[in-house]
C-alpha positions as YAML, in Angstrom:
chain: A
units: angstrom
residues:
- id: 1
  name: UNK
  ca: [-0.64, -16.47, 22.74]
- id: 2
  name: UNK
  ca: [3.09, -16.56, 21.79]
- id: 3
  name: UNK
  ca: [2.79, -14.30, 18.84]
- id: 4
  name: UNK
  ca: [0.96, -11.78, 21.29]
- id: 5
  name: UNK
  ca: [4.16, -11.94, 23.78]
- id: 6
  name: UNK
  ca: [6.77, -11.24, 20.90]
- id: 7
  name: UNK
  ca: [4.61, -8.65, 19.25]
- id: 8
  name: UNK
  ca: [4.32, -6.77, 22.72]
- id: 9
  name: UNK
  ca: [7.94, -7.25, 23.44]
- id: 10
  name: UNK
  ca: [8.79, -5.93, 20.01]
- id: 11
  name: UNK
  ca: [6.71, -2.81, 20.39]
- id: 12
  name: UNK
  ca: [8.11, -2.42, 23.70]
- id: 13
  name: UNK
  ca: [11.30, -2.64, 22.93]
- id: 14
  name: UNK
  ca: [11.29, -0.47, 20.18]
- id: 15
  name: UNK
  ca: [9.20, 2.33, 21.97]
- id: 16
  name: UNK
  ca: [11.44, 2.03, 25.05]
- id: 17
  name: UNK
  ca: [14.47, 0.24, 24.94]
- id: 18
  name: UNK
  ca: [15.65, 2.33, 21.38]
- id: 19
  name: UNK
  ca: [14.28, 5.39, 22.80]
- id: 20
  name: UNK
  ca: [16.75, 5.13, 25.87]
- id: 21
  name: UNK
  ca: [19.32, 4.41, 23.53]
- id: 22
  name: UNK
  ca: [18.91, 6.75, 21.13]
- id: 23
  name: UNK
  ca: [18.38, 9.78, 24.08]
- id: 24
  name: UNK
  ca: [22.02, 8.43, 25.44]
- id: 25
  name: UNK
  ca: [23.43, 8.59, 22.13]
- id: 26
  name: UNK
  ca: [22.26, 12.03, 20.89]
- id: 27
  name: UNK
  ca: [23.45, 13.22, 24.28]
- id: 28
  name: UNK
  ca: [26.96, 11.68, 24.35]
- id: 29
  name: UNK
  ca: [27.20, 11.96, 20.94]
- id: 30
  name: UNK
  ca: [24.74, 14.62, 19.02]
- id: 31
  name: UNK
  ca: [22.71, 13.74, 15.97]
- id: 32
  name: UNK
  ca: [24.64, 11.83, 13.56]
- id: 33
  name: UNK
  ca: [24.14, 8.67, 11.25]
- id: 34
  name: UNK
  ca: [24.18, 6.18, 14.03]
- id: 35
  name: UNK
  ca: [21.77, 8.31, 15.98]
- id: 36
  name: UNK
  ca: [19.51, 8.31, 12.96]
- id: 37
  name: UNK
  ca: [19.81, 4.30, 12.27]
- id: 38
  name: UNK
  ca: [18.70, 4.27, 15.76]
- id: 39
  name: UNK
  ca: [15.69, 6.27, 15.24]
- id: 40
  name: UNK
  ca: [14.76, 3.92, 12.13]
- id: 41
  name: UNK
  ca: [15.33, 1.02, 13.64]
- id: 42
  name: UNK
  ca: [13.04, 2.13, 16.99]
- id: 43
  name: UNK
  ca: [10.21, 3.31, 14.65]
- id: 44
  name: UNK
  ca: [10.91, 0.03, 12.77]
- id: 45
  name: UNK
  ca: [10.30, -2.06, 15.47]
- id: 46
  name: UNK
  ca: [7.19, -0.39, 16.84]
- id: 47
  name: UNK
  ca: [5.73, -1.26, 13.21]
- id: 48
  name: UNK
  ca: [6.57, -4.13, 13.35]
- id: 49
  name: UNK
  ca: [5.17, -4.91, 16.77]
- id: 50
  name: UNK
  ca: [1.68, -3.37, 15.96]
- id: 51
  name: UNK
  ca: [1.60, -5.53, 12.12]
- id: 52
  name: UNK
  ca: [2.43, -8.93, 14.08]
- id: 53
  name: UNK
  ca: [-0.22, -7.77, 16.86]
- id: 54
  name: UNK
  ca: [-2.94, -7.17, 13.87]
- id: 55
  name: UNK
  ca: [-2.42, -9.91, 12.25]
- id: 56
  name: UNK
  ca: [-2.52, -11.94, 15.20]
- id: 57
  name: UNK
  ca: [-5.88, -10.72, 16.14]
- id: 58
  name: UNK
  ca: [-7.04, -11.29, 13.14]
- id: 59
  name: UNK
  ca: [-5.92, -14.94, 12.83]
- id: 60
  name: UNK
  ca: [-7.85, -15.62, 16.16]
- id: 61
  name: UNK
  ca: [-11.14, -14.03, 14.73]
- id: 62
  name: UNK
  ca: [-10.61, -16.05, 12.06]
- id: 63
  name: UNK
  ca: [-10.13, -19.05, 14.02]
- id: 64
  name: UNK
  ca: [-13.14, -18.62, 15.98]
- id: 65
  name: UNK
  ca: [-15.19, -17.63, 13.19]
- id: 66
  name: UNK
  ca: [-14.59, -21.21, 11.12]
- id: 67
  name: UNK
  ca: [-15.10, -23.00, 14.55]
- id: 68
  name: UNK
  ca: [-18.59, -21.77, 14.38]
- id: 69
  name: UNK
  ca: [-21.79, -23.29, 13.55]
- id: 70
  name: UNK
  ca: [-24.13, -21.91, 10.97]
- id: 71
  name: UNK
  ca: [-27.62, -21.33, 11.87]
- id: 72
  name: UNK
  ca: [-30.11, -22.40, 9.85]
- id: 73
  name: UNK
  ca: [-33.88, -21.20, 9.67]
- id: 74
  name: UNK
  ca: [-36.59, -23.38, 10.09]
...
């Protein structure tokens, strides 16, 4: 459940926090290098958000899967 929270909050972040940011910055400032470091690092995060989400999932289907009895015929 913990890796679901940070994966969320880095997606979130990324996809809103850097996006406020980097508006603020391109409009104070205009597009330069720090405005594109902050693009990077927004997209960056948002990857990075969605991977640890995946991967998450994936451990818990996993998980569930092993916990699982097998059937067998009769």
């Amino acid at each position: 459940r913990t890796l679901l929270f940070i994966s969320a909050g880095l997606y979130i972040f990324g996809a809103l926090g850097l996006e406020i940011i980097g508006g603020y910055w391109q409009f104070f400032q205009g597009k330069d290098l720090v405005h594109g470091l902050l693009a990077s690092l927004e997209e960056l995060l948002e990857m990075l958000g969605i991977s640890l989400f995946i991967a998450t999932l994936l451990g818990v289907v996993e998980e569930s899967r092993s916990s699982l009895k097998p059937r067998t015929r009769l």
